[in-house]
Every structure is written in C-alpha cells, then in structure tokens.
Backbone bond lengths (Angstrom), bond angles and torsions (degrees), N, CA, C in turn:
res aa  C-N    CA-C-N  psi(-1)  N-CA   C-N-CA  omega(-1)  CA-C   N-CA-C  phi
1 X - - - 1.459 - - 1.529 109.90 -
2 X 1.527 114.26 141.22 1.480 121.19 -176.24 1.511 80.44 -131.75
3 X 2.100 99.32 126.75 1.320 100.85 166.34 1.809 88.10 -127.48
4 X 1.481 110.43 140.41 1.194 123.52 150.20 1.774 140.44 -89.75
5 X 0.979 130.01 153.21 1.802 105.96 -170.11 1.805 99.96 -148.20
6 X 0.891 124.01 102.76 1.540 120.75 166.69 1.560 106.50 92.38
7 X 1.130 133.07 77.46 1.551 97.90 -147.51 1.473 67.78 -132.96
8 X 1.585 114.18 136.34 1.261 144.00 137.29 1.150 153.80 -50.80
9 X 1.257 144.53 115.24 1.890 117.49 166.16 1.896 96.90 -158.33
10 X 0.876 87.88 128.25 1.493 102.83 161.02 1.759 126.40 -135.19
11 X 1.375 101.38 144.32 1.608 93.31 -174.40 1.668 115.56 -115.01
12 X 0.941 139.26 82.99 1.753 133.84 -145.37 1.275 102.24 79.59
13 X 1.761 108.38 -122.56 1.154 122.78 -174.70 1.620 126.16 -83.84
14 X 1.543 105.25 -26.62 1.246 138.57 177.96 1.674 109.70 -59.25
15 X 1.663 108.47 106.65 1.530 109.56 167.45 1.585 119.87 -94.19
16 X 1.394 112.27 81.96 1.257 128.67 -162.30 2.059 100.24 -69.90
17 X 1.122 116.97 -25.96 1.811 116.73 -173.81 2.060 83.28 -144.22
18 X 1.596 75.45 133.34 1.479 87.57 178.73 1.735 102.89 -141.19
19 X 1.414 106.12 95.08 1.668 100.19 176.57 1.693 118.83 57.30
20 X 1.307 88.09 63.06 1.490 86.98 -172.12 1.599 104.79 -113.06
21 X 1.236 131.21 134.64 1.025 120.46 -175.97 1.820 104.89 -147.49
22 X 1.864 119.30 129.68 1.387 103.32 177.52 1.284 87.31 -149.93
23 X 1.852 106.91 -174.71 1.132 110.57 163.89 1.586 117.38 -121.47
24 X 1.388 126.52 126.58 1.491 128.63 162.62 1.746 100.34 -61.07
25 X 1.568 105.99 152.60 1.350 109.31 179.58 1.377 105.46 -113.66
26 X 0.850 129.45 150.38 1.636 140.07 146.02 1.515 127.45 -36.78
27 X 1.546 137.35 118.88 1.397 122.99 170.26 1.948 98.19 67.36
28 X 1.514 116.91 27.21 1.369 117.52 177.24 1.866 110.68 -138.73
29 X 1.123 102.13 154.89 1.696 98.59 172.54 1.639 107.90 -89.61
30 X 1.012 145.72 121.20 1.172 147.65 -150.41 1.568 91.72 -135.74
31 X 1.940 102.92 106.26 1.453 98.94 176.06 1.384 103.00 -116.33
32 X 1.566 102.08 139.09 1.657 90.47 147.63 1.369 119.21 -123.60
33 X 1.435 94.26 151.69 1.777 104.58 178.23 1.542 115.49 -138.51
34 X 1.198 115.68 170.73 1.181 134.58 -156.86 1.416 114.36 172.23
35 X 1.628 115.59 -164.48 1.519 128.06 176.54 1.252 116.81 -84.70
36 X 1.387 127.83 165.99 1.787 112.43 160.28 1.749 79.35 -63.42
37 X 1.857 90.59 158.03 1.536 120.65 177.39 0.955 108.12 75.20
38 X 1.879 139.97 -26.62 1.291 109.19 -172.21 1.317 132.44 -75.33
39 X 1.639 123.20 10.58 1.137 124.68 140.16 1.842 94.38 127.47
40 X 1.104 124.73 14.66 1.219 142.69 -178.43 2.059 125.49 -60.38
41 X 1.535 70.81 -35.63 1.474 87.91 179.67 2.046 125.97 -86.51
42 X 1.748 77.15 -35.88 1.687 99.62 161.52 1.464 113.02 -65.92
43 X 1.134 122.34 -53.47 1.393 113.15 174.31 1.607 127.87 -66.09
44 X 1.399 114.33 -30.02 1.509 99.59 177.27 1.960 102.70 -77.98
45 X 1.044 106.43 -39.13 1.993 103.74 151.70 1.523 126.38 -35.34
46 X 0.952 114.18 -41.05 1.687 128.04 172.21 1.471 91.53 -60.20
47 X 1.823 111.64 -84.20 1.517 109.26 -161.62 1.508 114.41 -57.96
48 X 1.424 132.42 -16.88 1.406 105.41 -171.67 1.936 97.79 -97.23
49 X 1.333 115.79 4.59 1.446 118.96 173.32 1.796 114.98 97.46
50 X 1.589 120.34 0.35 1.331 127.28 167.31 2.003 105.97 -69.20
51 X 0.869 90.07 5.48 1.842 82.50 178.19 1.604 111.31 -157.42
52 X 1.115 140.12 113.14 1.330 145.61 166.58 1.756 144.03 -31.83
53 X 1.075 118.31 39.95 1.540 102.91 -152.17 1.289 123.45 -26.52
54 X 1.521 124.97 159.81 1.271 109.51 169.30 1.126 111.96 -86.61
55 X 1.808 123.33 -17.65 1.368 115.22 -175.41 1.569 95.38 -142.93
56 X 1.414 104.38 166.53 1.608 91.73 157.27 1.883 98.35 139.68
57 X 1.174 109.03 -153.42 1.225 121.89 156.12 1.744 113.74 175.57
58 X 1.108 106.92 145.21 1.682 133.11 167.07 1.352 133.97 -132.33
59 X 1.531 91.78 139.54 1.754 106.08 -164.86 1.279 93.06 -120.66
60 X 1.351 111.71 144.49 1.251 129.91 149.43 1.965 112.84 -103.99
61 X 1.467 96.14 126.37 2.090 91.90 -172.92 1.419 85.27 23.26
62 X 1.538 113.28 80.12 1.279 101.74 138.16 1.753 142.27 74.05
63 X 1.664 85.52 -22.65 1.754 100.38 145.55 1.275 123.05 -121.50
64 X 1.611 85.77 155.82 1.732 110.59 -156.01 1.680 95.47 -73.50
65 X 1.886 97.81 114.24 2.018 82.07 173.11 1.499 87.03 -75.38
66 X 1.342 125.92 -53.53 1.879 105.94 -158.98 0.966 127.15 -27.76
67 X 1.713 129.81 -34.70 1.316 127.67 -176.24 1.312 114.93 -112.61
68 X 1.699 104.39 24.63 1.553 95.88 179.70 1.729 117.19 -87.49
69 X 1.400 115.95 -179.49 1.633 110.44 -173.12 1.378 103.48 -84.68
70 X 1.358 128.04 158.64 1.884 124.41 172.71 1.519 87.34 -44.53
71 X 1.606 120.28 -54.68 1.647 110.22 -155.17 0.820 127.50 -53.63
72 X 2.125 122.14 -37.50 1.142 128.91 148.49 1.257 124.91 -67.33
73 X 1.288 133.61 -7.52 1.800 124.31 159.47 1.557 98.09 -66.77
74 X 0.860 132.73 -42.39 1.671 127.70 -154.97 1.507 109.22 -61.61
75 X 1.683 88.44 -51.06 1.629 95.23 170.43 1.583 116.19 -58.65
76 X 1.106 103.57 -40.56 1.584 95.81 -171.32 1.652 106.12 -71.24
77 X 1.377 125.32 -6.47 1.310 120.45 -168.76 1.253 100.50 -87.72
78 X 1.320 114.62 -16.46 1.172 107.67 -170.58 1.991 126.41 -78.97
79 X 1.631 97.42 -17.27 1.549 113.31 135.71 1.001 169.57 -76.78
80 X 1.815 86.12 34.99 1.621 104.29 -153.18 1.146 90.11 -136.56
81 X 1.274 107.91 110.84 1.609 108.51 144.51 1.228 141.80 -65.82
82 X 1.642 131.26 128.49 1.465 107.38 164.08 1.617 108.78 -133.72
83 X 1.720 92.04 156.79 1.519 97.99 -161.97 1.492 93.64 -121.85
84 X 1.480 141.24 93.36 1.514 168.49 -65.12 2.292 82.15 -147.38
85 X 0.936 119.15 145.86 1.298 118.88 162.50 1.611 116.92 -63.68
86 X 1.827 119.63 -52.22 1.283 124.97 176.80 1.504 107.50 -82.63
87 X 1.047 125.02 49.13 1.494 135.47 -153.71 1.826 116.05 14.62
88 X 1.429 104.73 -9.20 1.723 99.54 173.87 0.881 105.57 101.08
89 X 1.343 136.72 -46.56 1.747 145.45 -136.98 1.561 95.50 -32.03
90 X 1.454 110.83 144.48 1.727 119.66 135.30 1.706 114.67 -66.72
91 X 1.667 115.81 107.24 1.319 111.89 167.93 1.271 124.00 -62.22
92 X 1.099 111.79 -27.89 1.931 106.50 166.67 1.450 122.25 -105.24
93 X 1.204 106.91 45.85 1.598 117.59 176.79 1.487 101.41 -146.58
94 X 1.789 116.15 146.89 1.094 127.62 -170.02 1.314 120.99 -72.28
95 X 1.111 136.00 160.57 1.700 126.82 172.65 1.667 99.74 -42.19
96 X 0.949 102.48 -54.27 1.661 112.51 -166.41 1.460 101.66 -66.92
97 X 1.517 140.12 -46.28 1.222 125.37 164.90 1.490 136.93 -65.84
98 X 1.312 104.74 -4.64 1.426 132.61 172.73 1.761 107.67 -84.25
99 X 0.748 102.01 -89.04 1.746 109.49 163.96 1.917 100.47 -25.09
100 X 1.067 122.52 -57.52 1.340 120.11 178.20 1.352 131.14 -47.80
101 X 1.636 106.94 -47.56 1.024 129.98 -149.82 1.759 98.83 -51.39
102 X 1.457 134.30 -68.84 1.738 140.86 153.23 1.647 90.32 -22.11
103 X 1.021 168.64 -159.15 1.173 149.86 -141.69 1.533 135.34 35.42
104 X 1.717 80.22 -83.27 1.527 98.65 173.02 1.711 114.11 -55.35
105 X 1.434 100.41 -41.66 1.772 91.36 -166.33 1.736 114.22 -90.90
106 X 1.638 96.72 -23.08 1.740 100.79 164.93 1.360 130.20 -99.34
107 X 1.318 120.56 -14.42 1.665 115.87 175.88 1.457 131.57 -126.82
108 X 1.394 108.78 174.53 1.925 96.72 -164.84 1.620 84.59 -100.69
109 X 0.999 163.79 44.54 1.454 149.69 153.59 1.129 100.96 -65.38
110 X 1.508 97.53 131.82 1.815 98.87 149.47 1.170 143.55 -60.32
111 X 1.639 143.94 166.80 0.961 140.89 -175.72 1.772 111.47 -54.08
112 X 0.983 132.15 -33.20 1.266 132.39 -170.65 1.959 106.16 -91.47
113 X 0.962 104.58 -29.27 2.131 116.88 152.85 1.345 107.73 -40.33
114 X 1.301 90.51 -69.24 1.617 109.96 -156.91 1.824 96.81 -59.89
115 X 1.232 124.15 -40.07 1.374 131.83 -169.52 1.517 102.73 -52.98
116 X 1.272 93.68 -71.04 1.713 127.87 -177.23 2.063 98.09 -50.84
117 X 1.443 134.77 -31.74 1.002 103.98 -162.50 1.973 80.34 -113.48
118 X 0.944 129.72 22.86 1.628 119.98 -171.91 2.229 81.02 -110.86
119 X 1.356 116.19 -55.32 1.391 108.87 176.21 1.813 114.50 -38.26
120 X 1.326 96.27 -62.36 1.831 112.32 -177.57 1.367 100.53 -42.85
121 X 1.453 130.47 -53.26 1.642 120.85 -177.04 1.746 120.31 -91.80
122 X 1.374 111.54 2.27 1.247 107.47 150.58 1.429 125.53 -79.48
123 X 1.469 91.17 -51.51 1.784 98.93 154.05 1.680 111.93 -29.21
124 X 1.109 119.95 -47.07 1.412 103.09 -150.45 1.685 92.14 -101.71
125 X 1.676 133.41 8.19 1.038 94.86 165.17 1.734 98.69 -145.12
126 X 1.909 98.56 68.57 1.065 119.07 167.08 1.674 122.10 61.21
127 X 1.614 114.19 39.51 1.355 108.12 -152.21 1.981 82.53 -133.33
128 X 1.246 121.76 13.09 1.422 104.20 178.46 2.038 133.10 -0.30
129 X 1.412 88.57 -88.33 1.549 123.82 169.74 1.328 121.43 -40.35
130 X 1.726 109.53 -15.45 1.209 104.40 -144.84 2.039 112.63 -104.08
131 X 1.336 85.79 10.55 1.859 87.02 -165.94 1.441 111.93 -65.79
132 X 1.216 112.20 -66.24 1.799 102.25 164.00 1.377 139.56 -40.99
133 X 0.967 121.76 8.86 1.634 137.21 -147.55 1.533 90.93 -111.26
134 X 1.492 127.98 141.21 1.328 130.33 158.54 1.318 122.32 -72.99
135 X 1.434 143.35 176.86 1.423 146.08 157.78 1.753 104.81 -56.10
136 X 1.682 117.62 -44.30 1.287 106.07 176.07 1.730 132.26 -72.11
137 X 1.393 90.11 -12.54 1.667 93.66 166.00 1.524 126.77 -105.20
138 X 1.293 104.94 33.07 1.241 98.12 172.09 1.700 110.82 -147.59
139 X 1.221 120.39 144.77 1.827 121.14 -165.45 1.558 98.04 -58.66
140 X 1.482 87.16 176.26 1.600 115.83 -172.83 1.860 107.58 -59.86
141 X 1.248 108.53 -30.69 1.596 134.27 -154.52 1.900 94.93 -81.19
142 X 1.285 94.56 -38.73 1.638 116.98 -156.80 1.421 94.19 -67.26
143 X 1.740 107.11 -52.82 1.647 130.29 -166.96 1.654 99.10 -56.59
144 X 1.163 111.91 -55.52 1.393 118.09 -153.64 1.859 97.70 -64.79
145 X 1.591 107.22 -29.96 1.460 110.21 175.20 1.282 120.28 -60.34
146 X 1.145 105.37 -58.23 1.290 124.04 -173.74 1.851 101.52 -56.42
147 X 1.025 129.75 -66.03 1.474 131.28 142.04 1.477 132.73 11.95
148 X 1.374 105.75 -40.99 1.196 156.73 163.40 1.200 128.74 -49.92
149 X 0.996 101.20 -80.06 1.698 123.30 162.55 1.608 107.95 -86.91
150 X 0.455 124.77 7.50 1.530 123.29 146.19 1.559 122.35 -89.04
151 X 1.345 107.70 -38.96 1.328 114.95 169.38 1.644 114.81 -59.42
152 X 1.399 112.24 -42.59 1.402 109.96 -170.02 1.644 109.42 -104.78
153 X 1.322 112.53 -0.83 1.126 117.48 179.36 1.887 111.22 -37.10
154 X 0.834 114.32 -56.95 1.446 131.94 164.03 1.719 119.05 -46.14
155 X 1.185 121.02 -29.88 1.539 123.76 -175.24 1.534 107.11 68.03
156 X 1.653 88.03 51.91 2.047 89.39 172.92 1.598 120.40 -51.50
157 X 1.084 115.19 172.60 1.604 127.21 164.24 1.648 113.97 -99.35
158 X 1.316 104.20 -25.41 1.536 107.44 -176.15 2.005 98.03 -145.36
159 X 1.557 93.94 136.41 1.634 100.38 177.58 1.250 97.92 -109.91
160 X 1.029 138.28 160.30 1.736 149.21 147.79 1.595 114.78 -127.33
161 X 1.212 105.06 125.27 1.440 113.70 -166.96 1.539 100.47 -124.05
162 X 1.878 124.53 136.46 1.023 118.39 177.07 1.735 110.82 -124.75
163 X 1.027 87.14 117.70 1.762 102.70 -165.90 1.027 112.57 45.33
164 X 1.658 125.40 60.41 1.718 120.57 161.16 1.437 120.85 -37.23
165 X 0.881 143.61 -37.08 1.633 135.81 168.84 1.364 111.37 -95.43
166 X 1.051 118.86 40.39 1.654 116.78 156.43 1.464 107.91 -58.10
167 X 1.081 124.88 147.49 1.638 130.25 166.41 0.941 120.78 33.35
168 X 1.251 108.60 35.82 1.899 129.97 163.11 1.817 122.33 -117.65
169 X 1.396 97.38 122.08 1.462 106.96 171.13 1.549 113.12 -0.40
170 X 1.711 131.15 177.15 1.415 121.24 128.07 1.287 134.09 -80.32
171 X 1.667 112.36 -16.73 1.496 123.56 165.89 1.738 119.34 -55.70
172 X 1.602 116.10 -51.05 1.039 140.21 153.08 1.631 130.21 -36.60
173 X 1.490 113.83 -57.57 1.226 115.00 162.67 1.173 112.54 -65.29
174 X 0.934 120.92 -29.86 2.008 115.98 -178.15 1.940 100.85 -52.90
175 X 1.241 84.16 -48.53 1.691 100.64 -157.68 1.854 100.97 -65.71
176 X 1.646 118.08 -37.83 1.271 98.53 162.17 1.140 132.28 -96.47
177 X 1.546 118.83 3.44 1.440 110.29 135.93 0.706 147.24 -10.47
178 X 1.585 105.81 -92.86 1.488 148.94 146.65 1.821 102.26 -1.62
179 X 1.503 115.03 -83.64 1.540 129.50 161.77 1.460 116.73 -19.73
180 X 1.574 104.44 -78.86 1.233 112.64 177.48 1.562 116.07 -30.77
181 X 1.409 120.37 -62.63 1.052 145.36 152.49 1.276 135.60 6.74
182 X 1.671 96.11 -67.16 1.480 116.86 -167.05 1.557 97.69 -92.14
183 X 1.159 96.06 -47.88 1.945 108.01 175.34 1.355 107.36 -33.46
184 X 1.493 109.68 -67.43 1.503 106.65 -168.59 1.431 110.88 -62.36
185 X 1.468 130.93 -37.36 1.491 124.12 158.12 1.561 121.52 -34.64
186 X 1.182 85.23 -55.31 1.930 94.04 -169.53 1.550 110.77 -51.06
187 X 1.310 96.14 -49.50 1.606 111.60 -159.42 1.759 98.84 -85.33
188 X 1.405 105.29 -40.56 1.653 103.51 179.14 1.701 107.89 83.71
189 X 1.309 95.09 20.68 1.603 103.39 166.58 1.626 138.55 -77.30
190 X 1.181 129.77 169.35 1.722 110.33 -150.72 1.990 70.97 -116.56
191 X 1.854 117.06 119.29 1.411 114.19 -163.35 1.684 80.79 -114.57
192 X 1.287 112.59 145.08 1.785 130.27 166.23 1.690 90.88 -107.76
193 X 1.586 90.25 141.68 1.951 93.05 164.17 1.403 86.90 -136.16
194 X 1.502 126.37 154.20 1.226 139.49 130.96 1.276 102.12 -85.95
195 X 1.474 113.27 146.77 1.246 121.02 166.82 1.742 120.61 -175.96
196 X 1.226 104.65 151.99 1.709 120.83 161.67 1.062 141.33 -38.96
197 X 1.922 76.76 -62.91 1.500 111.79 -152.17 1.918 120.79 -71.43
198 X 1.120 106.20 93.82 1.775 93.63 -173.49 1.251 114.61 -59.56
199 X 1.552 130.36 -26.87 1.214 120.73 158.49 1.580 120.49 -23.00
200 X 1.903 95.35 -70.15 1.625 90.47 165.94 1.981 139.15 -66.53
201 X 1.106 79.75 -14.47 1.363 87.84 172.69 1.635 108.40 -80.13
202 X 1.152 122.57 -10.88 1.989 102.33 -176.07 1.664 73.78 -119.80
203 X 0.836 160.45 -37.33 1.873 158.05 -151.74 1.684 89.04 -79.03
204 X 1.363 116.56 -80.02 1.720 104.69 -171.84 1.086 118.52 -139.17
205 X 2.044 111.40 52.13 1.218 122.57 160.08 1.588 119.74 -72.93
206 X 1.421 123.43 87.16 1.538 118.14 -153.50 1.511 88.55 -101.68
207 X 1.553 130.56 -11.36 1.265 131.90 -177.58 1.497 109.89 -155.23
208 X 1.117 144.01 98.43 1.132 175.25 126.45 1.483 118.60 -5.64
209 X 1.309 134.22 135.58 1.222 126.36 176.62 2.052 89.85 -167.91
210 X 1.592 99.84 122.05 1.601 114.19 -172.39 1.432 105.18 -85.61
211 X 0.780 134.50 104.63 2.001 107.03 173.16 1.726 111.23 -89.28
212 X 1.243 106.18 151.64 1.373 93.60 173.05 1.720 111.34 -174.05
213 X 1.478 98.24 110.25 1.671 105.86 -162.41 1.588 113.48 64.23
214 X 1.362 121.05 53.14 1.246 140.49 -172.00 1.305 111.42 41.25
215 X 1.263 126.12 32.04 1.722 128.00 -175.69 1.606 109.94 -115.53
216 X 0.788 135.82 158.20 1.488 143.09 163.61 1.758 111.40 -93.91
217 X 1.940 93.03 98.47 1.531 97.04 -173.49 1.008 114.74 -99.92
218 X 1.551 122.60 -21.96 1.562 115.73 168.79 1.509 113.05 -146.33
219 X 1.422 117.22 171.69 1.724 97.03 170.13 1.826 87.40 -159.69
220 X 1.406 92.69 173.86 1.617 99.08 -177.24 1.582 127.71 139.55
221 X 1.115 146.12 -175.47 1.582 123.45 -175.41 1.401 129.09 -106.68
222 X 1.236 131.13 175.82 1.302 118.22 -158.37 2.093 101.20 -77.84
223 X 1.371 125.01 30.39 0.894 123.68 -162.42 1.702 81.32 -123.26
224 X 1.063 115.41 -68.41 1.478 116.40 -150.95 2.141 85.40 -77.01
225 X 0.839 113.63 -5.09 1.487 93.00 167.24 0.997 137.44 -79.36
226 X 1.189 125.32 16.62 1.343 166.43 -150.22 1.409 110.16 -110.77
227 X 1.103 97.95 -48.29 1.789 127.20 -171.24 1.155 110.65 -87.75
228 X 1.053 115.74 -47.11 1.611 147.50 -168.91 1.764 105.91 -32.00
229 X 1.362 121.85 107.53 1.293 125.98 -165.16 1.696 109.78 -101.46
230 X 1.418 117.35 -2.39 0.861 129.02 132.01 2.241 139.28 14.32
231 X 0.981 119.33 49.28 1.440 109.90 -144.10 2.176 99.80 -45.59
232 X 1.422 89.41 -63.76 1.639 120.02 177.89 1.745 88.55 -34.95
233 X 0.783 124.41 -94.81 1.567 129.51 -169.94 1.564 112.83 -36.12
234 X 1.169 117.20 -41.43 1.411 115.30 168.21 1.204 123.80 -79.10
235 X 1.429 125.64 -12.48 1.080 132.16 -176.01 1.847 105.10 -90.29
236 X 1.397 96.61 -27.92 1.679 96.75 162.10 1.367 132.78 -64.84
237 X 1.588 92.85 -69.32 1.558 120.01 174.96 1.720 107.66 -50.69
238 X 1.606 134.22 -62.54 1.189 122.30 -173.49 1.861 101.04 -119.26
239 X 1.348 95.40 76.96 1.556 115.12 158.25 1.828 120.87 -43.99
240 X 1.179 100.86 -48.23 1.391 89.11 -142.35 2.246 82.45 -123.27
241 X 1.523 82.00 163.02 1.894 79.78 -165.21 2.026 110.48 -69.12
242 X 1.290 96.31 -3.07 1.438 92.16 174.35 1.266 109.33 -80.68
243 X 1.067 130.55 -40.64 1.363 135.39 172.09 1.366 151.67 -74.40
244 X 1.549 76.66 -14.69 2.041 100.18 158.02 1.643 85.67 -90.17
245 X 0.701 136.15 -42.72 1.887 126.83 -179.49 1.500 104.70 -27.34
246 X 1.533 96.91 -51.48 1.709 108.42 -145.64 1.601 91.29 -84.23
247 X 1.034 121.08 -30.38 1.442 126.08 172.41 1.144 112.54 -56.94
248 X 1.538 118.20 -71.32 1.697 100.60 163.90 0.966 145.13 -21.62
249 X 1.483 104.72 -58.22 1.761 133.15 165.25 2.015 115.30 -34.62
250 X 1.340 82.34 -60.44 1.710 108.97 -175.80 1.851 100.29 -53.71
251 X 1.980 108.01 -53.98 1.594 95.04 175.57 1.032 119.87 -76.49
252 X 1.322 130.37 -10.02 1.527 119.38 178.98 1.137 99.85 -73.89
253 X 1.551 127.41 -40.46 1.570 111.29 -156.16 2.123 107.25 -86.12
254 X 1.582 101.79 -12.57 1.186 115.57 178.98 1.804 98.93 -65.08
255 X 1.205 115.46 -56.54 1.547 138.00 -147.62 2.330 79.47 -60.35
256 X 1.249 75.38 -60.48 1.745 104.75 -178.41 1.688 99.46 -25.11
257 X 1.685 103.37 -74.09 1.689 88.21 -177.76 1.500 126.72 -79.68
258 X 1.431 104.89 3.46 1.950 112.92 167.81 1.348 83.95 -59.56
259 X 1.693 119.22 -59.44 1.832 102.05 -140.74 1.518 90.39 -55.14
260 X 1.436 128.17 -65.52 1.254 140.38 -149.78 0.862 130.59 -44.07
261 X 1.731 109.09 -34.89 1.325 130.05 162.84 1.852 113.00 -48.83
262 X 1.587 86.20 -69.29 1.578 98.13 -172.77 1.713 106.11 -51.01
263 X 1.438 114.82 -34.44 1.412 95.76 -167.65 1.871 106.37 -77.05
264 X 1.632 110.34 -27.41 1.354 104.72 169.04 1.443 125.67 -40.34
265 X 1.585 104.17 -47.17 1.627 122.72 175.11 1.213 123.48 -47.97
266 X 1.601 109.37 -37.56 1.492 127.72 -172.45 1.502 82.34 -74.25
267 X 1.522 120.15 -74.48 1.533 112.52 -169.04 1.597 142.19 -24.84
268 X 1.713 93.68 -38.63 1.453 110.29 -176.05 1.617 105.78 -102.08
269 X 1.035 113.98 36.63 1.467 110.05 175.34 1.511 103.16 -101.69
C-alpha cells in the first residue's frame, strides 16, 4: 500500500499538486487519470522519489518515504518496478540483456541465476523466443512486454507504469492490460498506472484516482464511474456522444443486475 496525504508541488509560480491526498491499494491496479497538466505525472514522480514535494507526506506499508535516508530510499527502490511510457529499451542490448540489466546493478546471483530468472519472466509475459532478438526487431506490443519483465524482473512490491498503451493498437492494449493485470494478482503487488486509455480505465480500474488542476476531484472504481455524477469527470471519461451511449448502455445493464439480484433475494426468503 502507497498512501499519500497533503501533498504539494509547485514550480515558480505554477501550483502544479495542490492538497492532494489518496490511497494506492495493495494486490490492485491503481490508476490515475486526468488531462495533460492535471498534474498526474508530477505526482507519480513525487511517490517513486524523482521529484520533491514541497509539502505533504508518503508511506509506503506504513513508512514514511519523505523522511526516509537516500540509503534507505535506495533500498526501497529496489522494489519498485517501473514500466517507462517509450518502453526504455537499451537499443544495443538484447531482449535478454535488457530484462537483465536490474540484475546486474541490484543482485548477487550468478551468471547462470540471472539466466534462469530473466527466462522465468519472459516466460511469464509471453516472450519465449524472444531473448536474442534486438528492440528493433521486435513490434511495439513485444517492447511494452519485454518492459515488463524488466520491471518485475526483480519481484518488486510496488510497479508504476506510465501510459502502458501508448502507441499501441486497441487489440494490443487489451492484451497488456490483461498482463498488467494478472501480474499484479499473482504477485499481490501495490501497481500505479498513468493513463489515457478508458479502455483501461473501465477493464481494470479497481481504484481510481481523477486529477484535475492538480487537485484530487474524484476517486473510486471502474464500477461506480458509471454512476459518477461528477460533471468534470464525465466530461473527461465520456467525451464524445458514442461514449455517453456506452455509458447508458453500461447503467442499464448495471441497474439490470441490482434488480435481479434483489428479486433473487426476494425469492430465497
């Protein structure tokens, strides 16, 4: 769990985070979204320690990173995954030396470890074939995997991902969704997304966070956003008239299994 509380930032004149305070969950995908500028990007910078608040405070389970030492940030970085928007890659290093590379600079395994645990997380995010292969021979879909397993190569406690489906299909984003997804189940890790994509936001928004003019305007799950009376938030989330369509669609069929439920209830009494 990552809880934040009061959290600050200004740059000159510019109040980019204004009293923002939420909680990331544990074993959850924890997105936030918003506009460019609403300050989304500054804040997941704050929590992994690339940016300073001016005010505020953050815990990780419960310890304070703000007042921790660099020596103890280092350690803690070392449970952190991150999964880069341009996926990061080294262009002159192999899938497999890429994936390695968090290895090499954080752990004592030997060379034949390191082999054995860089295979196991390609394995796990569908990349077998793929260790010899450069960043230029392989698709956009491939990168973002590989990305992936680099991120968890380590067996983080916390991932942060910044716009995983950037410049990926909608077939594609489903699919690292999907990953993202299952990963954070498996592993039971506390996952941050920035993101766009409303796909991902109603698919595995299980915790919600709105930004808007560096403030925290709404939060909640990809269920009750639905509901969400919200003007600002709806005016994000269902922009365009197809998508207030689908919203409709979505409460009728929501409203749909309240009745069904309740009338089951009535039944079994």
């Amino acid at each position: 769990m990552i809880e934040f509380k009061n959290i600050y930032k200004q740059f000159g004149e510019k109040v980019v985070l204004n009293d923002v305070s939420h909680r990331m969950e544990t074993g959850k995908c924890n997105l936030i979204i918003g506009t460019s500028g609403s300050g989304k990007t500054v804040l997941q910078k704050c929590l992994v320690g690339l940016i300073e608040p001016d005010k505020g405070e953050i815990n990780y389970d419960g310890t304070s990173f703000t007042d921790m030492s660099e020596e103890d940030r280092k350690l803690l970085r070392q449970q952190i995954g991150m999964l880069f928007q341009g996926s990061a890659l080294f262009d002159s290093m192999t899938v497999e030396q890429n994936v390695m590379f968090p290895l090499d600079m954080f752990s004592k395994l030997n060379n034949a470890e390191k082999h054995k645990r860089v295979d196991e997380v390609l394995a796990r995010v569908n990349l077998v074939d793929a260790n010899k292969k450069f960043p230029a021979e392989i698709s956009g879909g491939m990168k973002k995997r590989v990305g992936i397993a680099r991120a968890i190569v380590l067996n983080p406690k916390y991932l942060f991902c910044d716009e995983p489906n950037s410049g990926l299909d909608p077939q594609t984003s489903m699919v690292i969704d999907k990953l993202i997804y299952d990963i954070t189940k498996e592993f039971n890790m506390t996952t941050v997304i920035n993101t766009h994509d409303m796909n991902s936001v109603m698919e595995i928004g299980e915790n919600i966070l709105y930004m808007y003019q560096g403030q925290h305007e709404w939060s909640g799950n990809n269920q009750e956003i639905i509901f969400s009376k919200n003007e600002r938030l709806n005016s994000f989330i269902f922009a365009s008239e197809f998508l207030k369509d689908a919203k409709d669609m979505r409460m009728l069929e929501a409203k749909g299994k309240i009745d069904n439920d309740r009338n089951m209830d009535e039944l079994l009494k």
